[in-house]
C-alpha positions as CSV (number, residue, x, y, z in Angstrom):
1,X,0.0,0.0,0.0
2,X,2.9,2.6,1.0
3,X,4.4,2.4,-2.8
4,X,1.5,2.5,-4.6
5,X,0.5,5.6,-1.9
6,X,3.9,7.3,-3.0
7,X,3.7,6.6,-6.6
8,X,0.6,8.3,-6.3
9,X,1.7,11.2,-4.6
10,X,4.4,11.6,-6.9
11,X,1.8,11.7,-10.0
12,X,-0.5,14.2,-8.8
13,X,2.9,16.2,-7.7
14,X,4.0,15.8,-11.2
15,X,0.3,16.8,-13.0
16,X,0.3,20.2,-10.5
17,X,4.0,21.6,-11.7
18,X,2.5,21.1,-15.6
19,X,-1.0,22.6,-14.9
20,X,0.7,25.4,-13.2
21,X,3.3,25.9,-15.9
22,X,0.8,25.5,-18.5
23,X,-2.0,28.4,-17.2
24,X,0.7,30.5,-16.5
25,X,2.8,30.6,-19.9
26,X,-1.1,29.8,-21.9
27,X,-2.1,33.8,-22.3
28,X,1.0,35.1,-23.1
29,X,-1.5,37.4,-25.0
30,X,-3.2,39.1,-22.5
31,X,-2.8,42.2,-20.7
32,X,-0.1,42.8,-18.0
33,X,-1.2,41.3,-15.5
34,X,-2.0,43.7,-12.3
35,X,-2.2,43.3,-8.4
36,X,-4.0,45.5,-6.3
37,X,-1.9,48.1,-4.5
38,X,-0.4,47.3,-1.8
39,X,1.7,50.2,-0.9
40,X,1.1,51.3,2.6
41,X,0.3,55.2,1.7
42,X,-2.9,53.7,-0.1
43,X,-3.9,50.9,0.8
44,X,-3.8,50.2,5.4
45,X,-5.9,50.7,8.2
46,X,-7.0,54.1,7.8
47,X,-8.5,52.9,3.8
48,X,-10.2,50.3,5.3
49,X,-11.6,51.6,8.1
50,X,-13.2,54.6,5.8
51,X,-14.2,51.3,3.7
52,X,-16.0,50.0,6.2
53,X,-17.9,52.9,7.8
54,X,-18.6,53.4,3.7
55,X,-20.0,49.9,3.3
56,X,-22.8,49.5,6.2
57,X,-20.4,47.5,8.5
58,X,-21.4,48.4,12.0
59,X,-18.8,48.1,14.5
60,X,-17.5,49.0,18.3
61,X,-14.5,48.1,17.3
62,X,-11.1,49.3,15.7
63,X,-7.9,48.2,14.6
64,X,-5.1,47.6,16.7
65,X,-2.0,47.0,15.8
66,X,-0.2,44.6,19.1
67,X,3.4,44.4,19.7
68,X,5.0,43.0,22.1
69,X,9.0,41.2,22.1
70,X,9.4,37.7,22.9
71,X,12.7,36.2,22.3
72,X,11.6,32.7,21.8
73,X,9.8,32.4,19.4
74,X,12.5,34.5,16.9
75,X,11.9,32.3,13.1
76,X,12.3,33.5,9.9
77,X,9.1,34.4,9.9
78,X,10.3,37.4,12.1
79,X,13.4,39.8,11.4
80,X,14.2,39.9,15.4
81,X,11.8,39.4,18.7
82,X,9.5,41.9,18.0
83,X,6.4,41.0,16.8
84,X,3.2,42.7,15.8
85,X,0.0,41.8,14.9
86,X,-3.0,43.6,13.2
87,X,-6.4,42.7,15.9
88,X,-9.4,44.8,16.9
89,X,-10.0,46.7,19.8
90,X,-13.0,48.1,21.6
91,X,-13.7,51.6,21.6
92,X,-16.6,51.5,23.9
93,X,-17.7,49.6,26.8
94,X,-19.7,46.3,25.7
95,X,-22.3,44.8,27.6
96,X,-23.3,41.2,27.7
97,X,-25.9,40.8,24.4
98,X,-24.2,43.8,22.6
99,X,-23.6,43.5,18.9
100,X,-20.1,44.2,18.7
101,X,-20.0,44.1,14.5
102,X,-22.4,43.4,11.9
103,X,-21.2,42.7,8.0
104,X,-24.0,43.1,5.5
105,X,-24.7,40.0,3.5
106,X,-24.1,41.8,0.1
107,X,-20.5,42.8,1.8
108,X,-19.3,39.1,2.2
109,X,-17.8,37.0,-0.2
110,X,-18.6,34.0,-1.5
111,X,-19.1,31.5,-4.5
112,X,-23.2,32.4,-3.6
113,X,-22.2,36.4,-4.1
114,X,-20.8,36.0,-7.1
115,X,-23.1,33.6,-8.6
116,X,-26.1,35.7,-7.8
117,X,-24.4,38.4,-9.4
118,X,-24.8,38.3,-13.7
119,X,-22.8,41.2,-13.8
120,X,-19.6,40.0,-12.0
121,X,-17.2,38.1,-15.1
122,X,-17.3,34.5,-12.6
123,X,-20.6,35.1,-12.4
124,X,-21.3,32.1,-14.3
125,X,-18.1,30.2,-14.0
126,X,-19.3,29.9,-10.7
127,X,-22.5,28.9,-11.4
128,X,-21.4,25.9,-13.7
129,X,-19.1,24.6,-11.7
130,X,-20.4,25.1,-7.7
131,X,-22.0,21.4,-8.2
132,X,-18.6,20.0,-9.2
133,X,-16.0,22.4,-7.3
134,X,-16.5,22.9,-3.6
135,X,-17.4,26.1,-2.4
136,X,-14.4,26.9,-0.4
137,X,-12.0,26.2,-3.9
138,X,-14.0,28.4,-5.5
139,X,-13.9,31.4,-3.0
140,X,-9.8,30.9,-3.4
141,X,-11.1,31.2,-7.2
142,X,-12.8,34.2,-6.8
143,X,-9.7,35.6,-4.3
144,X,-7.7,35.1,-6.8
145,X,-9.2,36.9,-9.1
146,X,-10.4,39.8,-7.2
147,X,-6.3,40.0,-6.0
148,X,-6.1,40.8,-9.3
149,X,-8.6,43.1,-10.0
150,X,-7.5,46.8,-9.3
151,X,-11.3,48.1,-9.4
152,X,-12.2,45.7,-7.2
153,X,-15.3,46.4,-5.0
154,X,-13.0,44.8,-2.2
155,X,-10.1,46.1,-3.0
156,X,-9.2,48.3,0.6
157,X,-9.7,44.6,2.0
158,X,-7.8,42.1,0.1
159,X,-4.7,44.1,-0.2
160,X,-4.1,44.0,3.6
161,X,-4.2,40.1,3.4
162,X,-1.1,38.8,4.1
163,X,1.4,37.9,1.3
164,X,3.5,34.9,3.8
165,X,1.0,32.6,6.4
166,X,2.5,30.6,8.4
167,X,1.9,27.0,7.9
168,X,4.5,23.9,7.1
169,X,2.7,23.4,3.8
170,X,4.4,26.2,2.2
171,X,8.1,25.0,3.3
172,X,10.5,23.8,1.0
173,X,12.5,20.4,0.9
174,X,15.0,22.2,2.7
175,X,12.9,23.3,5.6
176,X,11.3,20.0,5.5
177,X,13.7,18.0,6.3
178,X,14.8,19.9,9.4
179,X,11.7,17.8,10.7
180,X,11.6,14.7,12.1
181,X,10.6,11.9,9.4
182,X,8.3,9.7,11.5
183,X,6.8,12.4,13.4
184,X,3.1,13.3,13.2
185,X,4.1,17.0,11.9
186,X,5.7,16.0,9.0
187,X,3.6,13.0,7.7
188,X,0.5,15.5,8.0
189,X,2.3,18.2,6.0
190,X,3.2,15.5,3.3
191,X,-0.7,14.2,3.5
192,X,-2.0,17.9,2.8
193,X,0.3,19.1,0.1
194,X,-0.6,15.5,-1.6
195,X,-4.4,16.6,-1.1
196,X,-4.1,19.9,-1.9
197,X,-2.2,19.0,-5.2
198,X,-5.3,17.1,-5.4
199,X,-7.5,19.6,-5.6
200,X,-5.5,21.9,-7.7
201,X,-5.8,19.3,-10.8
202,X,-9.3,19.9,-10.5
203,X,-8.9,23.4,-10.2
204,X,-6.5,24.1,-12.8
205,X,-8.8,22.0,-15.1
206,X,-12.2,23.8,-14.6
207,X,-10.3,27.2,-15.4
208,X,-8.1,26.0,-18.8
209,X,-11.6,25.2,-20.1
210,X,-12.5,27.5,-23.3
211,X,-15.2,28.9,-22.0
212,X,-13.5,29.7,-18.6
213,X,-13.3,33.8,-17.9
214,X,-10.7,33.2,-15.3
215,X,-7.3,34.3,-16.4
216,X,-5.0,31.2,-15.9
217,X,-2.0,33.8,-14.7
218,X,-4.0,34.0,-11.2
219,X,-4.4,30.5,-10.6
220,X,-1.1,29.1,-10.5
221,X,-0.2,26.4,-8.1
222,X,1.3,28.8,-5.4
223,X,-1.4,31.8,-5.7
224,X,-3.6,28.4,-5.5
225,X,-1.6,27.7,-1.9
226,X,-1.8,31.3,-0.7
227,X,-5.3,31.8,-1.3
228,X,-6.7,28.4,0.5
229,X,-4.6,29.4,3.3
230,X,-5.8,32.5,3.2
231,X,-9.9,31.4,2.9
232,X,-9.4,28.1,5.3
233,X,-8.2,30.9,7.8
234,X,-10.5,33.3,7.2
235,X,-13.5,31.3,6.6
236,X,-16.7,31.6,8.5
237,X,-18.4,28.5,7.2
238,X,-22.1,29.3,6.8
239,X,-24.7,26.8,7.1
240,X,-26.2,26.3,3.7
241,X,-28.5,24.2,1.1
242,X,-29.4,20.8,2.4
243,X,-27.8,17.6,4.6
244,X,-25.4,20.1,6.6
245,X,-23.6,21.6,3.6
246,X,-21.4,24.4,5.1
247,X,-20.5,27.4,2.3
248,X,-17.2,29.2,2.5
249,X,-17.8,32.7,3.3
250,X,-15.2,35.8,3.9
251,X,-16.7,38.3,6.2
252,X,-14.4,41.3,5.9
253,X,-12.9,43.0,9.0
254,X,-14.6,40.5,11.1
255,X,-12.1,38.3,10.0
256,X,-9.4,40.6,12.1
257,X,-11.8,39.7,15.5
C-alpha cells in the first residue's frame, strides 16, 4: 500500500507543476497582469476603516495593531523578537448581548455572491461549476481573481491580506527535512500538500476550459496555496442548502476579530 500511496503522490505532484506551468505561460497574450496596491500610503488601516464605515459594516471596534518582544519564538518568519499583529480593539464599553459588529450580506464574499451576481465576469463560471467544485476552492477562485482586480469592489480589503501565512505546507524540501521523518508534523504536511495538489488538478482543469473567464495567470499552483490558506483561515463557514452543507464565506474586518 505505502508504494503505490507514494507513486501516487508523486503523479498528482507531477500533473500540479505542468498545470501550473501550463496556465501560466497559456495567455502570453493578454494584458499585463496587475495586483492590487499594496503600498502602505494607499492601501492600510485608515482605507479600510473609511471602507467599512462606507460599506454598512457596523462596529465598536477598531484596529489595533499589538506588539509585544518575545525572544523565543525568533523564526524566519520574524526579522528579530519583535512581533506585531493587526487585531481589533474596543472603543466602547460592551455589555453582555451587545452586537459588537455586523457585515452586511451583500459585503461578504462567496461562491453564492458572485453567482447571484450576472454582472460579475465569474458570475457564471461559478455557477457551472459550484456542483462540481467545492465552495471553499471556488472562494480561493474568486480571491484570486479579485487580487487581481485593481477596481475591485473589495479592494481596501484584500490588499491587507497577508502575502506569507505561516503554515509547514508552504516549506520547501529544505525546511522539511529539518523535521523529524516519523513524526506526526511531517507526515500531516506531506498528506496535505498531496491533497491539496489534489485539488488543484481539478482546479487548474475547470479554469483552462475554453469557456473559462478566469485568467490562468492568477491560478497558478502557489497563488492556488496562498489563497486556501488565506480562505481556510478566514472562513466563516455558513450553514447552507441541504444535509449540513457548510459554504465558505469571507466576512471582511470580522475576519481581524
Amino acid at each position: 500500500v505505502k508504494p503505490f500511496f507514494a507513486s501516487y503522490n508523486i503523479i498528482i505532484l507531477a500533473l500540479t507543476v505542468i498545470l501550473s506551468l501550463l496556465l501560466s505561460q497559456s495567455s502570453f497574450r493578454r494584458p499585463k497582469l496587475i495586483r492590487l496596491n499594496t503600498d502602505p500610503s494607499k492601501c492600510n488601516d485608515d482605507t479600510l476603516l473609511r471602507w467599512v464605515s462606507d460599506n454598512g459594516i457596523f462596529s465598536k471596534v477598531s484596529i489595533g495593531n499589538f506588539v509585544h518582544e518575545d525572544r523565543s519564538t525568533i523564526s524566519e518568519y520574524w526579522l528579530d523578537s519583535v512581533q506585531e499583529r493587526r487585531g481589533l480593539i474596543a472603543m466602547q464599553d460592551i455589555k453582555a448581548g451587545d452586537v459588537v459588529l455586523s457585515v452586511p450580506w451583500g459585503k461578504c464574499l462567496s461562491s453564492e455572491h458572485i453567482a447571484n451576481r450576472t454582472d460579475h465576469p465569474l458570475s457564471s463560471f461559478v455557477r457551472r461549476n459550484r456542483n462540481k467544485i467545492a465552495s471553499v476552492d471556488l472562494l480561493a477562485i474568486i480571491l484570486l481573481h479579485e487580487y487581481h482586480n485593481s477596481n475591485s469592489e473589495w479592494a481596501p480589503y484584500l490588499c491587507l491580506m497577508p502575502r506569507k501565512l505561516m503554515s509547514t505546507i508552504y516549506w520547501d524540501d529544505v525546511m522539511l527535512d529539518t523535521l523529524d521523518k516519523n513524526g506526526t508534523l511531517y507526515q500531516k504536511t506531506l498528506q496535505a500538500k498531496a491533497w491539496l495538489s489534489a485539488r488543484y488538478v481539478e482546479v487548474a482543469h475547470a479554469v483552462a476550459r475554453p469557456d473559462s473567464p478566469v485568467d490562468p495567470r492568477v491560478v497558478t499552483y502557489s497563488n492556488y496555496l496562498w489563497a486556501r490558506g488565506v480562505v481556510d483561515s478566514r472562513n466563516w463557514g455558513v450553514p447552507w442548502g441541504e444535509q449540513g452543507a457548510t459554504l465558505a464565506l469571507l466576512a471582511p474586518f470580522a475576519d481581524m476579530a
